[in-house]
mmCIF file as gemmi writes it, N, C-alpha and C atoms, coordinates in Angstrom:
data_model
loop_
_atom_site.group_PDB
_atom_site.id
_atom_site.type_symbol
_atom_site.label_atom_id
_atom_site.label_alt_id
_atom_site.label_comp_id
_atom_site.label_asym_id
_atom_site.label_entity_id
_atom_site.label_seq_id
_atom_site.pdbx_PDB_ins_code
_atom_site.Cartn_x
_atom_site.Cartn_y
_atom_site.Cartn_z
_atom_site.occupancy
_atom_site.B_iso_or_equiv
_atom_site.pdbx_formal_charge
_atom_site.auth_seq_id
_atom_site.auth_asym_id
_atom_site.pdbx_PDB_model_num
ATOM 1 N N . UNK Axp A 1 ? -2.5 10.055 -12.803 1 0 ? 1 A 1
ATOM 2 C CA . UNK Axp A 1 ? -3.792 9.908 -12.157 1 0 ? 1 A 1
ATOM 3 C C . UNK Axp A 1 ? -3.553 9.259 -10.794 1 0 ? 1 A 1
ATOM 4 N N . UNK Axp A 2 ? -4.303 9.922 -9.906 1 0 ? 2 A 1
ATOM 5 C CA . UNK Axp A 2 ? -4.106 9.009 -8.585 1 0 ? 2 A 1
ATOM 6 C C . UNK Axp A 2 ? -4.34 7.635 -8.602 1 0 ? 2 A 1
ATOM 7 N N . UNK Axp A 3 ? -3.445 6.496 -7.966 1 0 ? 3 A 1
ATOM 8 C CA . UNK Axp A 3 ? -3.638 5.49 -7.925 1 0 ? 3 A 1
ATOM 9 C C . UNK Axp A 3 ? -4.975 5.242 -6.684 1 0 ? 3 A 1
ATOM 10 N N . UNK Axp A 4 ? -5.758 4.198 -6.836 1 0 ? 4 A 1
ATOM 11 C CA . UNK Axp A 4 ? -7.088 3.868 -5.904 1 0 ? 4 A 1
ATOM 12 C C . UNK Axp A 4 ? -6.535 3.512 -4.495 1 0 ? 4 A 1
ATOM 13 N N . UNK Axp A 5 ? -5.398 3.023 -4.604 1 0 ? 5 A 1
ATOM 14 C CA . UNK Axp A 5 ? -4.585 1.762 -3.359 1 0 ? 5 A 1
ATOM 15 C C . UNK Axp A 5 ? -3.324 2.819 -2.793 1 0 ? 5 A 1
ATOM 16 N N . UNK Axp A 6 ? -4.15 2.86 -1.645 1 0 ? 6 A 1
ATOM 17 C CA . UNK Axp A 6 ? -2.681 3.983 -0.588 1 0 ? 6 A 1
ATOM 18 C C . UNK Axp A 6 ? -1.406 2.936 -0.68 1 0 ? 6 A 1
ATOM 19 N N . UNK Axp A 7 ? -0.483 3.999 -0.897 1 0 ? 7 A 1
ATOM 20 C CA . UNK Axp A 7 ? 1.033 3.178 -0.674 1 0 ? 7 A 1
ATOM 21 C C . UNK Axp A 7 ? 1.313 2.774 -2.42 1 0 ? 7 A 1
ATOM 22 N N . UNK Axp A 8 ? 0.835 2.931 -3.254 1 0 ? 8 A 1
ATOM 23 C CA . UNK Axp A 8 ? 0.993 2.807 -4.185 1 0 ? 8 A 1
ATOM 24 C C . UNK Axp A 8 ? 1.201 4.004 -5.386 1 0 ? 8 A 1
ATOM 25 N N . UNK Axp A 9 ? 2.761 4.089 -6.066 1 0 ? 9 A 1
ATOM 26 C CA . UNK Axp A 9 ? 2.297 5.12 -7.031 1 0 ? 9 A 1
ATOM 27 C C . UNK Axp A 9 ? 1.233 5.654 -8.222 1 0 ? 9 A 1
ATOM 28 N N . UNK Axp A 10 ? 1.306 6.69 -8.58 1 0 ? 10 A 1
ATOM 29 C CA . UNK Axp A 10 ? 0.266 6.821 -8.988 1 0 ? 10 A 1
ATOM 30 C C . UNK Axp A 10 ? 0.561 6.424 -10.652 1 0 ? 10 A 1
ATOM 31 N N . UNK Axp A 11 ? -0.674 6.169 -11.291 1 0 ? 11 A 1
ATOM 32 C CA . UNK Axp A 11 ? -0.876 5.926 -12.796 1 0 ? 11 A 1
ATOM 33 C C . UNK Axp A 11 ? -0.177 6.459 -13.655 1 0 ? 11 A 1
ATOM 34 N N . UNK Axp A 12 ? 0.065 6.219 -14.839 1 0 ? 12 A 1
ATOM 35 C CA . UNK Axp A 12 ? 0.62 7.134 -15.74 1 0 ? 12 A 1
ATOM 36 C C . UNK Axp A 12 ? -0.425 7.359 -16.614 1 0 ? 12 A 1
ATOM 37 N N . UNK Axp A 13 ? -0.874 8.238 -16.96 1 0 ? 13 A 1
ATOM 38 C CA . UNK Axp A 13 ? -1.765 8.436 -17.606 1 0 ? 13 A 1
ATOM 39 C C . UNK Axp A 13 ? -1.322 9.132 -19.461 1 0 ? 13 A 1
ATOM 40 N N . UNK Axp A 14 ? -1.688 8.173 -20.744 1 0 ? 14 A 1
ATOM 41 C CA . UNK Axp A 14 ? -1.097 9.137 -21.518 1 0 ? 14 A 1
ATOM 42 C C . UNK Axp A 14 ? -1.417 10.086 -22.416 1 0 ? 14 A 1
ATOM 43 N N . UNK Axp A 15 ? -0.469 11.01 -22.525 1 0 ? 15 A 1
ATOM 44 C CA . UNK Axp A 15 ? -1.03 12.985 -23.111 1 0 ? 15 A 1
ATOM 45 C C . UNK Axp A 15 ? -1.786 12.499 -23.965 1 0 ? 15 A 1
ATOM 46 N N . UNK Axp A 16 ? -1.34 11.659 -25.308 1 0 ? 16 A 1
ATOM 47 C CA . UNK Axp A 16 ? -2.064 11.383 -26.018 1 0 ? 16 A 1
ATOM 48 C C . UNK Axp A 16 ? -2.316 9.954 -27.343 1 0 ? 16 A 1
ATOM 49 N N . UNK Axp A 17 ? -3.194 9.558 -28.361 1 0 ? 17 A 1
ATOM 50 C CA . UNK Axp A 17 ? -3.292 8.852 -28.877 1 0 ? 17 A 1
ATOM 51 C C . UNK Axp A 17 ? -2.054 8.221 -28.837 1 0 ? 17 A 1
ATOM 52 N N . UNK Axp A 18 ? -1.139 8.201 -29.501 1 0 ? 18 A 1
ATOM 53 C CA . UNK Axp A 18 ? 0.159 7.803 -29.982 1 0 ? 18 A 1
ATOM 54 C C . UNK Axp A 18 ? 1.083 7.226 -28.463 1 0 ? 18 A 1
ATOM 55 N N . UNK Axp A 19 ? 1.027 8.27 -27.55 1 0 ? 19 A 1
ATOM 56 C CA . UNK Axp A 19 ? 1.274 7.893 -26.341 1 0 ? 19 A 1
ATOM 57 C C . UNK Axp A 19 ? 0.767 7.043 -26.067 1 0 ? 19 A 1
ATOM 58 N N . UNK Axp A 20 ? -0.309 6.544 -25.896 1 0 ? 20 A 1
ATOM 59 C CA . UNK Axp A 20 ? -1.094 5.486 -25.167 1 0 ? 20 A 1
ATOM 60 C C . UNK Axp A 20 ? -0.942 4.306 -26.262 1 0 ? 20 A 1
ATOM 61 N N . UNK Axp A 21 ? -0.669 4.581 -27.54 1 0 ? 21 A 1
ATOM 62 C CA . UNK Axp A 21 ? -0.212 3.024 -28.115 1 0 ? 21 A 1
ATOM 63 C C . UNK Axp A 21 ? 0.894 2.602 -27.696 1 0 ? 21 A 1
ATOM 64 N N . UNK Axp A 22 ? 1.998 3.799 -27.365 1 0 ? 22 A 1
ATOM 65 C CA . UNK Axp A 22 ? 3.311 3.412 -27.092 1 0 ? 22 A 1
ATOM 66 C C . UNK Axp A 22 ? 3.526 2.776 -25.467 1 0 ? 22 A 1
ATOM 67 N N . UNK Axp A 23 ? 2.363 3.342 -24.835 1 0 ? 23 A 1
ATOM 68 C CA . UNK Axp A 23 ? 2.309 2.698 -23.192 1 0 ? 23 A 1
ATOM 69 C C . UNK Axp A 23 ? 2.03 1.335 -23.527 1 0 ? 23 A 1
ATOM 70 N N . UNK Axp A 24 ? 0.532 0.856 -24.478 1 0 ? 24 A 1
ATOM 71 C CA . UNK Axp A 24 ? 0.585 -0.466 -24.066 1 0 ? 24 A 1
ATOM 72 C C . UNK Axp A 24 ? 1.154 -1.584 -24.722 1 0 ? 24 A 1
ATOM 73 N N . UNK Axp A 25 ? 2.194 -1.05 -25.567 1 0 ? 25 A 1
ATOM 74 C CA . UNK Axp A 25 ? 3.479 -2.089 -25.996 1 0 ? 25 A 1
ATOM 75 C C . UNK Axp A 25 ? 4.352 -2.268 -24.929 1 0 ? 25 A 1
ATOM 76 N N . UNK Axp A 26 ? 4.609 -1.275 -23.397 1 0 ? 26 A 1
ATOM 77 C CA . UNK Axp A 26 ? 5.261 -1.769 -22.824 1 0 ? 26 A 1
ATOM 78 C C . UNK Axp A 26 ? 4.981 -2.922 -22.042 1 0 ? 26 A 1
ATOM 79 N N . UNK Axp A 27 ? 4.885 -3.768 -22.061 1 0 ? 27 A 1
ATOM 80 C CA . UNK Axp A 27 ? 4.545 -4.895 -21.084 1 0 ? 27 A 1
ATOM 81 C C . UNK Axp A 27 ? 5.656 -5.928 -20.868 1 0 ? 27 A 1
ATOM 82 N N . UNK Axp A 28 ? 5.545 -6.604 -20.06 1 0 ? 28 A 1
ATOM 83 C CA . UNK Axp A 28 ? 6.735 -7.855 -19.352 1 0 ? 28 A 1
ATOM 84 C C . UNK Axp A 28 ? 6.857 -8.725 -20.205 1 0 ? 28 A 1
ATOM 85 N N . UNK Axp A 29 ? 5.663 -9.342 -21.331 1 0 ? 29 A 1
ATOM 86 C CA . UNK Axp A 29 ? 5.966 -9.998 -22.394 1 0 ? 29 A 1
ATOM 87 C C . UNK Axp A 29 ? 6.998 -9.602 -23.037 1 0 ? 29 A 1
ATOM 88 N N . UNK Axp A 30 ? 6.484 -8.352 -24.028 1 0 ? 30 A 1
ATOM 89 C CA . UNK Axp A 30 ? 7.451 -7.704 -24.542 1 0 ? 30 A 1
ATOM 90 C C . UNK Axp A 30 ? 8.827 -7.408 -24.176 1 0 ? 30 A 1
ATOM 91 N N . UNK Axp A 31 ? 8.992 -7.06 -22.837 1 0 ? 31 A 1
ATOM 92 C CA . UNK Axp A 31 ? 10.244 -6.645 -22.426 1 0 ? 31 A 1
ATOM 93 C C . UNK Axp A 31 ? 11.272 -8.158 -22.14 1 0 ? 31 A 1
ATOM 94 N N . UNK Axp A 32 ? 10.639 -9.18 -22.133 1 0 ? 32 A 1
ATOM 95 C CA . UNK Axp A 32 ? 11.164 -10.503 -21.977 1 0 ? 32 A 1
ATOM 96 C C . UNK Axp A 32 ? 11.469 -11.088 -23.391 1 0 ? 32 A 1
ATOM 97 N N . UNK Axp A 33 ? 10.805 -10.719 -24.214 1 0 ? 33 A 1
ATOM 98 C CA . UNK Axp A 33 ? 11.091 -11.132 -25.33 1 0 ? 33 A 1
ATOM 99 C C . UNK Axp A 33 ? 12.436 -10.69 -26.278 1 0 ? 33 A 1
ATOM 100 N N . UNK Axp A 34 ? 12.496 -9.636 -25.587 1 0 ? 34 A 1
ATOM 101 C CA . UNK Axp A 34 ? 13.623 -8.912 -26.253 1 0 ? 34 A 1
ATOM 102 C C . UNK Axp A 34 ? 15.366 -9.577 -25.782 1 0 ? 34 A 1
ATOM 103 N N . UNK Axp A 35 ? 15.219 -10.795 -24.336 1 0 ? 35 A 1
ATOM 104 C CA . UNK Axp A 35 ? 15.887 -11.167 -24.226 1 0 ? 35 A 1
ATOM 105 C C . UNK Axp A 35 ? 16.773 -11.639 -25.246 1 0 ? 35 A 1
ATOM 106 N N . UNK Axp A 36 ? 18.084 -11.968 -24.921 1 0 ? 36 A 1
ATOM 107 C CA . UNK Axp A 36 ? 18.703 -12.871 -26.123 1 0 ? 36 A 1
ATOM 108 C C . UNK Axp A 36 ? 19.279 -11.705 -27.246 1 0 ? 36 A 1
ATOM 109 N N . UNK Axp A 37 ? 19.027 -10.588 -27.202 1 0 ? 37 A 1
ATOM 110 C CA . UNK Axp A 37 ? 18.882 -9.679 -28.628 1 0 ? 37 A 1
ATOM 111 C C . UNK Axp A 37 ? 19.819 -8.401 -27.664 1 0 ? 37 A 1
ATOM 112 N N . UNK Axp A 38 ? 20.134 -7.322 -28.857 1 0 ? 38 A 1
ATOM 113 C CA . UNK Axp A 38 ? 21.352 -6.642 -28.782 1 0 ? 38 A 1
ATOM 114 C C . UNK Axp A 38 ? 20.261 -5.354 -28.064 1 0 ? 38 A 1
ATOM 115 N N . UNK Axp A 39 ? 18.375 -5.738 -28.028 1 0 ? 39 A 1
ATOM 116 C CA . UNK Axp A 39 ? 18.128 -4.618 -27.407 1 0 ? 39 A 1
ATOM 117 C C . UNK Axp A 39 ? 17.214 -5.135 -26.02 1 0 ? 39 A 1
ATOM 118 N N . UNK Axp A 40 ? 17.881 -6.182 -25.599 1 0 ? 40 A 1
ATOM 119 C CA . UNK Axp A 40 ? 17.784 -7.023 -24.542 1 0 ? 40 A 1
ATOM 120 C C . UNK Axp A 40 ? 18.924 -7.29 -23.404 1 0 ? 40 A 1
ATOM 121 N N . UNK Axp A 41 ? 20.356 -6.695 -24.269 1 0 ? 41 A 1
ATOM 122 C CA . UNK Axp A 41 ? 21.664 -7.25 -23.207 1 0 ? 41 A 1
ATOM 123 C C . UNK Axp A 41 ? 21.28 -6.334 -22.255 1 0 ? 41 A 1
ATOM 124 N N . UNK Axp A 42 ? 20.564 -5.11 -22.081 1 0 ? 42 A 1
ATOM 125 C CA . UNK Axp A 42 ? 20.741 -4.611 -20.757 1 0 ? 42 A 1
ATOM 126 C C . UNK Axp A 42 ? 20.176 -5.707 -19.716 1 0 ? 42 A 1
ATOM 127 N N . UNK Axp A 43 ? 18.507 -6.392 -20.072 1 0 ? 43 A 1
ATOM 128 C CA . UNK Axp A 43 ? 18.327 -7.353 -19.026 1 0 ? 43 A 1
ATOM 129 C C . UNK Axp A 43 ? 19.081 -8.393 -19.199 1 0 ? 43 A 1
ATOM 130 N N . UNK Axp A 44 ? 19.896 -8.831 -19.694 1 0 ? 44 A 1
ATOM 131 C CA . UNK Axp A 44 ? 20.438 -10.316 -19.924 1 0 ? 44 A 1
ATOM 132 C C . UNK Axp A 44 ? 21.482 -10.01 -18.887 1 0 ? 44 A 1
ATOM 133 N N . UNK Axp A 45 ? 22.363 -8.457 -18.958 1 0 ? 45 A 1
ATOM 134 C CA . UNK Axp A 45 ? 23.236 -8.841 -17.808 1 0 ? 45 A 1
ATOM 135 C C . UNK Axp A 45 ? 22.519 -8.364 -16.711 1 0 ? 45 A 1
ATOM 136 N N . UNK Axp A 46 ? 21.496 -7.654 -16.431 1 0 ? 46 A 1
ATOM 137 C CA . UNK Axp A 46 ? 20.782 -7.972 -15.2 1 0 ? 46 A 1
ATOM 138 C C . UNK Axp A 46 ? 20.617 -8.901 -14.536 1 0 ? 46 A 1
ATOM 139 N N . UNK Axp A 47 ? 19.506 -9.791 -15.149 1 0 ? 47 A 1
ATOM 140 C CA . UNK Axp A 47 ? 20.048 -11.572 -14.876 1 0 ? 47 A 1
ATOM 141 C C . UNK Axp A 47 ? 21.337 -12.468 -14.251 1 0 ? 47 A 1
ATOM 142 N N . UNK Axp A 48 ? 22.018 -11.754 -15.281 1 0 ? 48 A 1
ATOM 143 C CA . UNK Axp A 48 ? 23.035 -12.407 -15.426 1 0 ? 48 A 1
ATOM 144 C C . UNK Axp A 48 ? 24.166 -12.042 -13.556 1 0 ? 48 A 1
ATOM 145 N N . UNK Axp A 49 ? 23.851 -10.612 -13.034 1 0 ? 49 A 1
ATOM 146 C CA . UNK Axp A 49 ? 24.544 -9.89 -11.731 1 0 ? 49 A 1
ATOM 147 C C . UNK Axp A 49 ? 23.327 -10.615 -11.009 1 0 ? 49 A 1
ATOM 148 N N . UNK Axp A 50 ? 21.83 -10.731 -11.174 1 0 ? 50 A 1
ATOM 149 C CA . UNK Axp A 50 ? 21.474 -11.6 -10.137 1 0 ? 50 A 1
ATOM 150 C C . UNK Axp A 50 ? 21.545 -12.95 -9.871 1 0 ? 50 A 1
ATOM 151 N N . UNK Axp A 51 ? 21.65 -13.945 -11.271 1 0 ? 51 A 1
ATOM 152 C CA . UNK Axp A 51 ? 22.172 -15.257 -11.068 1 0 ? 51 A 1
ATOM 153 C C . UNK Axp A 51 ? 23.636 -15.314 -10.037 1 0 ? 51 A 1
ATOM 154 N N . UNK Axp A 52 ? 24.3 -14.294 -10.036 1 0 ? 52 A 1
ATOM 155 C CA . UNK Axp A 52 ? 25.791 -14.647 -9.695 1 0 ? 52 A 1
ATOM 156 C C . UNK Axp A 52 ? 25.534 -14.207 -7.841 1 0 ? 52 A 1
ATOM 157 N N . UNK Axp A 53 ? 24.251 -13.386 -7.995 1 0 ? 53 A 1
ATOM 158 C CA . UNK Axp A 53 ? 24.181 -12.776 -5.991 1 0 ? 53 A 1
ATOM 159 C C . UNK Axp A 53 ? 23.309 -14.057 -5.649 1 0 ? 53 A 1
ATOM 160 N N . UNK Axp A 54 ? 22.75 -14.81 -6.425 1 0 ? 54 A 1
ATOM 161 C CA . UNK Axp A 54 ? 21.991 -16.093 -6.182 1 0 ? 54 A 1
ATOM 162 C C . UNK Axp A 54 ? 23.31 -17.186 -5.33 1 0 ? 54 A 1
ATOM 163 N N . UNK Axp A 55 ? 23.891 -17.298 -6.629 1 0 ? 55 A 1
ATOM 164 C CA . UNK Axp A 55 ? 24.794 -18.557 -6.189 1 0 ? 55 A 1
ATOM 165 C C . UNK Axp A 55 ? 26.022 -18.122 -5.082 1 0 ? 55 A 1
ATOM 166 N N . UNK Axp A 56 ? 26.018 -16.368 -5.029 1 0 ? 56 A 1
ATOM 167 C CA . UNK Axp A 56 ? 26.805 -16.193 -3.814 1 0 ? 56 A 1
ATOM 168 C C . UNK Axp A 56 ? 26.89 -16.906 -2.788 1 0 ? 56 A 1
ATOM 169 N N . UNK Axp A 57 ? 25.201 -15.775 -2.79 1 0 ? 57 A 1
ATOM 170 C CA . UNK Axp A 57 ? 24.278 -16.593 -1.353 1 0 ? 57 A 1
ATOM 171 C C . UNK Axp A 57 ? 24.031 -17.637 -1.075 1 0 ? 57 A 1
ATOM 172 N N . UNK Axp A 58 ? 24.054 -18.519 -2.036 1 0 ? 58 A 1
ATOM 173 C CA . UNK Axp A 58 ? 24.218 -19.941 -1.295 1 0 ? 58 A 1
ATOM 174 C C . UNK Axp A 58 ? 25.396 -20.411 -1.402 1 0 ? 58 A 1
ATOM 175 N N . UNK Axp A 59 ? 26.729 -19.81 -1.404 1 0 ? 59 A 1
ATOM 176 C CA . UNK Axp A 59 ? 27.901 -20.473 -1.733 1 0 ? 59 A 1
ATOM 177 C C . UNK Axp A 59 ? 28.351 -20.747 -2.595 1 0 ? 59 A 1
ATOM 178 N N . UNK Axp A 60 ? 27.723 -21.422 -3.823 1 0 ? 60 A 1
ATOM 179 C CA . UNK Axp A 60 ? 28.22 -21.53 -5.095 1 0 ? 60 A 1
ATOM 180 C C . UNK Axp A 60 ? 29.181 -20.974 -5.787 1 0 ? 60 A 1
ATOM 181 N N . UNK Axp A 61 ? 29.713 -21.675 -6.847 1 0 ? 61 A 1
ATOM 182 C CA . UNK Axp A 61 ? 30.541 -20.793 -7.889 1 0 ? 61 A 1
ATOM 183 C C . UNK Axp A 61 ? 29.597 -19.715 -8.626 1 0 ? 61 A 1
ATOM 184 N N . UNK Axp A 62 ? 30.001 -18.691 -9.283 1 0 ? 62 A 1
ATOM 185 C CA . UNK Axp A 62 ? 29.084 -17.498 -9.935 1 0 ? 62 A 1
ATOM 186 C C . UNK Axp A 62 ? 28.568 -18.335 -11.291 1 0 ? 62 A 1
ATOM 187 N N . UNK Axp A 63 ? 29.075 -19.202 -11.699 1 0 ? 63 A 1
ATOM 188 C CA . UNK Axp A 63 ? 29.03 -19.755 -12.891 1 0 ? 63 A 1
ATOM 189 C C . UNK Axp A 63 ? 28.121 -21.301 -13.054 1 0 ? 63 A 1
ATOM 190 N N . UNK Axp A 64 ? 27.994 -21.516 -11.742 1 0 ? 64 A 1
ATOM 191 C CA . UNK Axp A 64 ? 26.946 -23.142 -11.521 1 0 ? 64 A 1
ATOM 192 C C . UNK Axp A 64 ? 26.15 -22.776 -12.478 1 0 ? 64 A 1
ATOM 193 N N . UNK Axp A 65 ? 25.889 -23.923 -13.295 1 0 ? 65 A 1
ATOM 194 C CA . UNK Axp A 65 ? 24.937 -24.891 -14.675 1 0 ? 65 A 1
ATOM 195 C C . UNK Axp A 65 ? 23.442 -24.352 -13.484 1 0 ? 65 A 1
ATOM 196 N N . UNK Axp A 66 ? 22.785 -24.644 -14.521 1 0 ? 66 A 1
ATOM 197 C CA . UNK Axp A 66 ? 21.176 -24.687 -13.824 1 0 ? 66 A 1
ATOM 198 C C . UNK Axp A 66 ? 21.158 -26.057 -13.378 1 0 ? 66 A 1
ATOM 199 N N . UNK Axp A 67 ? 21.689 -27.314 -14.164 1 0 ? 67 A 1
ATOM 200 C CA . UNK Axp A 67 ? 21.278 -28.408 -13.609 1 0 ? 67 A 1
ATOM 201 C C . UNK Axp A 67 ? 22.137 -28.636 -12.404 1 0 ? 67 A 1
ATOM 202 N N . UNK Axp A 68 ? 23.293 -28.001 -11.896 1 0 ? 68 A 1
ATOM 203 C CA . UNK Axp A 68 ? 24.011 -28.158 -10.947 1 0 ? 68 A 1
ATOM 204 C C . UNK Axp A 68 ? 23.237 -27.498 -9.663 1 0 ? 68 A 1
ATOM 205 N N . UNK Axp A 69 ? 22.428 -26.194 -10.41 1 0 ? 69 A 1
ATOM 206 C CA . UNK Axp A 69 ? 21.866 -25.401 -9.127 1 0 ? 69 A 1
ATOM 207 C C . UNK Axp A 69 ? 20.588 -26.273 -8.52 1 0 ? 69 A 1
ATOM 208 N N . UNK Axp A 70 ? 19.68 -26.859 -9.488 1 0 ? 70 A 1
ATOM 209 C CA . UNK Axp A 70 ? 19.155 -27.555 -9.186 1 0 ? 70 A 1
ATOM 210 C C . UNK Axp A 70 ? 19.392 -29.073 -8.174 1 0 ? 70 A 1
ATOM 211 N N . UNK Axp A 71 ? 20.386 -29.581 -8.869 1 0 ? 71 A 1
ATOM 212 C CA . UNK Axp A 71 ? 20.418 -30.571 -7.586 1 0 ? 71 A 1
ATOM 213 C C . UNK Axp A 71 ? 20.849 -30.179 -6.437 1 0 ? 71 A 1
ATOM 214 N N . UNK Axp A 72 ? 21.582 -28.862 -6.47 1 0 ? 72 A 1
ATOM 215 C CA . UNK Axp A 72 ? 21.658 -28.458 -5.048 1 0 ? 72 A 1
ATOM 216 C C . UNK Axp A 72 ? 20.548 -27.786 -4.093 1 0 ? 72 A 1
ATOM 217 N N . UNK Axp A 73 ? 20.031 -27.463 -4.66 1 0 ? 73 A 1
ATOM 218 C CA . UNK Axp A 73 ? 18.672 -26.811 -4.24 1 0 ? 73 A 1
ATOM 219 C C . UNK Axp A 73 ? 17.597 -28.247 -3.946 1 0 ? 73 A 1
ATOM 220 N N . UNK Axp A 74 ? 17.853 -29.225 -4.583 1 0 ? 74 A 1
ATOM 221 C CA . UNK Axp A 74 ? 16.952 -30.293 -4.041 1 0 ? 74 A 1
ATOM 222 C C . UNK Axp A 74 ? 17.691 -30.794 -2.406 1 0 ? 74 A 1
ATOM 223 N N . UNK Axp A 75 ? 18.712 -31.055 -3 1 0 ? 75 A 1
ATOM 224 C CA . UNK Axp A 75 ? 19.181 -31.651 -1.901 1 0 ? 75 A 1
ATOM 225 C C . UNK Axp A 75 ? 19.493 -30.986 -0.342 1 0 ? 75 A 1
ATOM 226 N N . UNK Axp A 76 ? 19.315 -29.513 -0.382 1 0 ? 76 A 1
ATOM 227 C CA . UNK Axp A 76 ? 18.829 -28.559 0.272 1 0 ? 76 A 1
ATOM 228 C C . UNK Axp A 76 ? 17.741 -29.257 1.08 1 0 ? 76 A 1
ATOM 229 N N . UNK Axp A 77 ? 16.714 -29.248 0.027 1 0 ? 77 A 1
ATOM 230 C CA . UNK Axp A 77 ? 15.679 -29.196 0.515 1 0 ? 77 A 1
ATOM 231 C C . UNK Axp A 77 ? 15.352 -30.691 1.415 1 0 ? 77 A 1
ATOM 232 N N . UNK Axp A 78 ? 15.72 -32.001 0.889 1 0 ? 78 A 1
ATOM 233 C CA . UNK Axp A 78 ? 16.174 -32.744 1.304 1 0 ? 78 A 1
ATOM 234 C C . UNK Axp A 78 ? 16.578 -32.989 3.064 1 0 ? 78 A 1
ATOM 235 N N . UNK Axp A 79 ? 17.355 -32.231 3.081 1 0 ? 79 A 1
ATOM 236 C CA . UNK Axp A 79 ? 18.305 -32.025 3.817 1 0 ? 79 A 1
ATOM 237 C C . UNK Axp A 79 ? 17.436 -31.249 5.021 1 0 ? 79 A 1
ATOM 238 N N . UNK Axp A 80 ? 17.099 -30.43 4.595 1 0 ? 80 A 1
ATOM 239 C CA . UNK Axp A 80 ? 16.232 -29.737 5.444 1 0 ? 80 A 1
ATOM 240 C C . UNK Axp A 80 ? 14.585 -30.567 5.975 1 0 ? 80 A 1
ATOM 241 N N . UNK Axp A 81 ? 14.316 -31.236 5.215 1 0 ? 81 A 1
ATOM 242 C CA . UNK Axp A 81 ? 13.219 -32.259 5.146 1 0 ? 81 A 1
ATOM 243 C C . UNK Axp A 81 ? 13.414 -33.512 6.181 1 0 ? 81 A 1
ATOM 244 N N . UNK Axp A 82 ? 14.679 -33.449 6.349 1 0 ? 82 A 1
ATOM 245 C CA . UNK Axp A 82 ? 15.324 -34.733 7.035 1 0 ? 82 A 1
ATOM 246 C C . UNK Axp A 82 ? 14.485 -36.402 7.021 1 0 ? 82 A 1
C-alpha cells in the first residue's frame, strides 16, 4: 500500500488472515527478545561487529567492559566540558 509520507517506503500490506498474524508478531520487542538464544546469534553478533566499530572509533580495544566504556565516555565528556 502506498505509504502517506513522500520519501518513505511503502506498507506491507498482508494477502491474508494468517499473514497478518504473522506480520504483527514481528516487532522490535520480539526481535530483541530473542537475544541471548540460538535464534538470536544472528543479532548478538550484529551487536557484537557494532560494539567493536564503536570502540574503534574512539580508539579503544574491541573488547572494552561497558564499565570501562563508560568511564571513558564520561571523562570525554568531561574533558570536553572543561
Amino acid at each position: 500500500m502506498p505509504e502517506v509520507v513522500a520519501g518513505f517506503p511503502d506498507r506491507i500490506i498482508a494477502k491474508n488472515p494468517v499473514a497478518a498474524a504473522t506480520l504483527k508478531t514481528r516487532t522490535l520487542t520480539n526481535l530483541y527478545n530473542t537475544r541471548g538464544t540460538p535464534a538470536g546469534a544472528w543479532l548478538d553478533a550484529l551487536h557484537a561487529r557494532l560494539d567493536a566499530a564503536v570502540a574503534s572509533a574512539y580508539g579503544w580495544q574491541a573488547d572494552i567492559s561497558t564499565d570501562d566504556a563508560l568511564a571513558a565516555l564520561l571523562a570525554l565528556n568531561h574533558a570536553r566540558a572543561g
